[in-house]
C-alpha positions in Angstrom: 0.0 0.0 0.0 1.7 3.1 -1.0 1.4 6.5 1.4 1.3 9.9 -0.7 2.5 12.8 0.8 2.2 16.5 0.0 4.3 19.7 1.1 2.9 22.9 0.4 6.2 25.0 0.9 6.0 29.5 0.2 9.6 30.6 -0.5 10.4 33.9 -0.4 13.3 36.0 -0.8 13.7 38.3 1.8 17.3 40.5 1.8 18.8 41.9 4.7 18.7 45.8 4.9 21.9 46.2 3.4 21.5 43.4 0.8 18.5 45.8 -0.3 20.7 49.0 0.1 23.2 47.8 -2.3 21.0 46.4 -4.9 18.8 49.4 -4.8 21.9 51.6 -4.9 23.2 49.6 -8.3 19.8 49.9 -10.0 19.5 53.7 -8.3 23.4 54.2 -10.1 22.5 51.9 -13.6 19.3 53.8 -14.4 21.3 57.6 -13.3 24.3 56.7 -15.2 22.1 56.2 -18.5 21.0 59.8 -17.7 24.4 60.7 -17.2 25.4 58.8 -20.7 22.8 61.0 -22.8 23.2 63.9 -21.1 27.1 64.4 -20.5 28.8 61.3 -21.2 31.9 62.9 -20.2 31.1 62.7 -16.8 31.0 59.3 -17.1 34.0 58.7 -19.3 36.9 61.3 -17.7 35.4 62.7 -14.3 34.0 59.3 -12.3 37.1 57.4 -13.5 39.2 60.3 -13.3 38.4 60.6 -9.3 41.0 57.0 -9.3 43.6 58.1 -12.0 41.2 55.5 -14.7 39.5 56.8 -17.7 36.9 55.8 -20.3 33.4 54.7 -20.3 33.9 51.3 -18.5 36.1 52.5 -15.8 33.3 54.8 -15.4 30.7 52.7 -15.1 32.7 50.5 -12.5 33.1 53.2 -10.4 29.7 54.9 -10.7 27.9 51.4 -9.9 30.4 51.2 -6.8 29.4 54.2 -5.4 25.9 53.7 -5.7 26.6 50.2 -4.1 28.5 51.6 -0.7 26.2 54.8 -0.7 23.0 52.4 -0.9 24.0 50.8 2.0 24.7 54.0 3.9 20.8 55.2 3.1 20.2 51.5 4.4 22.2 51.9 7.7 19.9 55.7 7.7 16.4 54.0 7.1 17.2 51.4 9.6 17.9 54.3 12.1 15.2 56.4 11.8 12.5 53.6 10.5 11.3 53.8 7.0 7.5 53.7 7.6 5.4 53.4 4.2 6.6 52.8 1.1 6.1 56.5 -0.1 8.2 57.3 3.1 11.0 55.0 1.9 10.6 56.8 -1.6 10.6 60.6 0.2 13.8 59.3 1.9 15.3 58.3 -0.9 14.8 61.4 -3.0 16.0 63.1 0.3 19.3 60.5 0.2 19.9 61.8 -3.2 19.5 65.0 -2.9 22.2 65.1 0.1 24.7 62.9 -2.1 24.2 65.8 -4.8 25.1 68.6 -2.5 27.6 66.5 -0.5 29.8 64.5 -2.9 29.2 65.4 -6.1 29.0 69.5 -5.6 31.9 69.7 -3.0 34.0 66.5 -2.3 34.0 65.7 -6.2 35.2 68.9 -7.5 38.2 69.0 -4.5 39.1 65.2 -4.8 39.2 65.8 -8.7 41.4 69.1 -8.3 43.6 67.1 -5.9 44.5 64.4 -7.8 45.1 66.8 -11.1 42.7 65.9 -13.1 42.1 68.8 -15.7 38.9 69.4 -16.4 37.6 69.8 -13.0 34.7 71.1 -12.2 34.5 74.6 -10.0 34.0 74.0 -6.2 31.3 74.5 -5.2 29.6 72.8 -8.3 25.8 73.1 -7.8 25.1 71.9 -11.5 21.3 71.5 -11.9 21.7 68.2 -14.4 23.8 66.9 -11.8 20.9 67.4 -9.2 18.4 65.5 -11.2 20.9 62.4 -12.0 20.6 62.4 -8.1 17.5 62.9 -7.4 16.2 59.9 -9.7 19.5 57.5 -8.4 17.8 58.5 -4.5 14.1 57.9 -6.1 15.3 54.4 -7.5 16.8 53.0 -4.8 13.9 54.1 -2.6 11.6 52.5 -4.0 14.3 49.3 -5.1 14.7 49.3 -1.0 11.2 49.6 -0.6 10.3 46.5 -2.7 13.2 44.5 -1.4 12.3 44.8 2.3 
């Protein structure tokens, strides 16, 4: 006489807070350096790789998704602090997240860090480039909601 036995199992993926920070902050750096690409390529191919002594468009691209990466998890280590809340919260943050990037490390510690290692076309300090604002401002909105989704 045979026995047959069924196992209803639910998987689910379920990340850590900074597994979701660093995945939001790749997608949050993939979808801002196609903005970047259109817009001023240049930044992509001579500034961003140009911060390590690299050049050119993959160096760029290495180094952009890097940063999005370690600064994902930062706005990870933040959310866990203060408590997301909502999804639209997480968003809020996240715009917030890149807004503070913008005026932090791309309009002041760029510009200096760029100056200091010679690179030649270095932007002015401070460098409160509007373009530069709205790369951030959709990197912190995709990783908000790319955080959101994850946790």
């Amino acid at each position: 006489m045979a026995t047959n036995t069924q196992t209803t199992a639910e998987t689910e993926v379920l990340l850590d807070d900074w597994q979701a920070g660093v995945v939001g902050g790749i997608a949050g750096a993939a979808v801002m350096a196609v903005l970047v690409s259109v817009m001023n390529a240049a930044v992509l191919n001579g500034a961003i790789p140009g911060l390590y002594g690299l050049s050119g468009g993959v160096a760029g691209w290495t180094v952009h998704l890097s940063h999005g990466a370690v600064l994902g998890v930062v706005f990870a280590a933040l959310i866990r602090s203060i408590g997301g809340g909502s999804t639209g919260r997480t968003v809020g943050l996240g715009i917030a997240w890149g807004v503070a990037t913008w005026i932090g490390l791309a309009a002041l510690v760029m510009p200096l860090w760029l100056r200091a290692v010679g690179f030649p076309q270095a932007p002015p300090v401070p460098n409160f480039a509007i373009p530069s604002l709205l790369w951030h401002v959709v990197y912190g909105g995709v990783l908000g909601v790319a955080y959101a989704v994850l946790r």
